[in-house]
N, C-alpha and C positions, 0 to 999 in steps of 0.2 A: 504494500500500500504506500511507503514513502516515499519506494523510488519512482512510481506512479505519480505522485503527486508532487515529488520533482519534476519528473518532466513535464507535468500540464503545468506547473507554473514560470517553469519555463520558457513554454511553449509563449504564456501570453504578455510574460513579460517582456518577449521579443517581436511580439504583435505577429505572429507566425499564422495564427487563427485565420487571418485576414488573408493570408497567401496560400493558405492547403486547408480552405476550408471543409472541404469533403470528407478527408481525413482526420481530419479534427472533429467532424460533427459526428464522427462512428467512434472515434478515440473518448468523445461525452458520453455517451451514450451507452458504452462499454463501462467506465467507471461511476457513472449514474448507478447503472446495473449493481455494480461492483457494492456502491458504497449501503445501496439498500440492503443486501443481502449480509454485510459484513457484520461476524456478531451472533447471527442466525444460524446465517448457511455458509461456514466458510468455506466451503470447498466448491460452491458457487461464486464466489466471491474473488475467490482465487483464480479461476478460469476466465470470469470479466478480465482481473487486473491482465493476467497473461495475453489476455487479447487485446485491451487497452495499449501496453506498453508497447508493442509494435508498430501502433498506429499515431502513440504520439512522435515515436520514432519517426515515423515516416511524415509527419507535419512538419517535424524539423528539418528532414532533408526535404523535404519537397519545398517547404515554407522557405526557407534559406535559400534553394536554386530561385525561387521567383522573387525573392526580396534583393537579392545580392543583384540580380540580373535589371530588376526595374534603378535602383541604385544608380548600378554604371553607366547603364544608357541617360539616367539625370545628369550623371556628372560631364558624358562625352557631350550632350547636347547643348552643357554651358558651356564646357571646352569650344564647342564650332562656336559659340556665338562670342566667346573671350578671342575666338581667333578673328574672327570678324569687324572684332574694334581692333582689332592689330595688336592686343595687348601681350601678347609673347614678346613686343621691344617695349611697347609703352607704360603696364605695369609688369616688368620683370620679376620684380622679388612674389609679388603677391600669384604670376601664373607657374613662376619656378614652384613654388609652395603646392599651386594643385595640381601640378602633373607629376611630384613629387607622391603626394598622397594618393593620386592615380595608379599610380604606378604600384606602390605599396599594395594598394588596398586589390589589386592584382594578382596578387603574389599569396596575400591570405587566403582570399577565396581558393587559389591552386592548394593551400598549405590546409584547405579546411577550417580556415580560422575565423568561420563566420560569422562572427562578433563584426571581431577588427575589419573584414572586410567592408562591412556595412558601416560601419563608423569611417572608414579611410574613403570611401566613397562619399559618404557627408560630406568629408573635412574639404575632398577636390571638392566638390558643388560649387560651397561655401566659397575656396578660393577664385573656383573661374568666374563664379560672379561677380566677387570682387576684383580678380584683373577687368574684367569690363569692363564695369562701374566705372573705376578707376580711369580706364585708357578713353572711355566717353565722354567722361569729365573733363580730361585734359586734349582730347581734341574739339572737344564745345571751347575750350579758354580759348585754344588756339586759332579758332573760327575767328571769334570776337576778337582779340586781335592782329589779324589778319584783316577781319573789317574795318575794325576802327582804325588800321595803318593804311587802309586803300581811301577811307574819307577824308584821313590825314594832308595822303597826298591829293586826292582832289581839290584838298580847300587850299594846299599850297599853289599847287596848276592854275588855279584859282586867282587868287593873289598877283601872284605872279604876271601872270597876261596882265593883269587890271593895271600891272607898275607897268609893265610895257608900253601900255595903251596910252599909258599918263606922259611919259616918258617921251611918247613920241607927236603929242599934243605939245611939250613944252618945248622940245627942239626943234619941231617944224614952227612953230612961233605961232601956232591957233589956238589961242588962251581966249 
């Protein structure tokens, strides 16, 4: 019964319910059974658990493939759109950080470590968004200044003619 009820709280503290819910709703159903009978009928009881445990087993490896995998395709989607503000030059430290934790979080899921991997998955998200962020913010400045130097020079071009204009009003002598 404990290790049973390890692994179903397991199961939901890793929100797994939500990814192998099929699984999971026979893995209830199974220690429902289990807990009614326990006390009673423990050799009924015992037969739930044994069939239970397999199945939250299999929430966690099922839950885990479809959690790990929604993850990464989050993280790669920020990734294309961190690439898209150019922030691989423009925020360096912050997209080094999520291809970093990309990469990691890679390596866990190969290694089974599907905590970490869902966590290192987070962590890229978090950073490719912020290289965005980051590299859209700083080509919005760069916009506006950019602008505000092209009106610069207009009101100089500006200026300028008008001193020409004047210039050539005082030394042709039609004042």
């Amino acid at each position: 019964m404990a290790k049973v009820k390890e692994r179903r709280a397991f199961v939901k503290e890793n929100g797994l319910d939500a990814y192998a819910p099929e699984s999971f709703k026979q893995a209830e159903a199974r220690f429902a059974s289990a807990e009614k009978t326990y006390g009673s009928d423990n050799e009924a009881s015992k037969k739930d658990l044994e069939a239970a445990l397999p199945l939250y087993e299999k929430t966690v490896a099922d839950g885990f493939a479809a959690k790990i995998a929604e993850k990464r395709a989050t993280a790669q989607a920020e990734r294309e759109k961190a690439d898209a503000e150019k922030a691989r030059v423009a925020a360096k430290t912050a997209y080094a950080a999520g291809d970093a934790a990309f990469t990691k979080a890679g390596s866990d899921a190969e290694a089974k470590k599907y905590v970490e991997a869902v966590s290192g998955y987070e962590e890229s998200t978090k950073r490719f968004r912020e290289a965005a962020a980051t590299a859209a913010e700083r080509r919005a400045r760069a916009r506006t200044a950019l602008d505000s130097a092209g009106t610069t020079i207009k009101t100089t071009e500006d200026r300028l003619k008008a001193i020409d204009e004047e210039m050539k009003t005082e030394e042709g002598g039609e004042k």
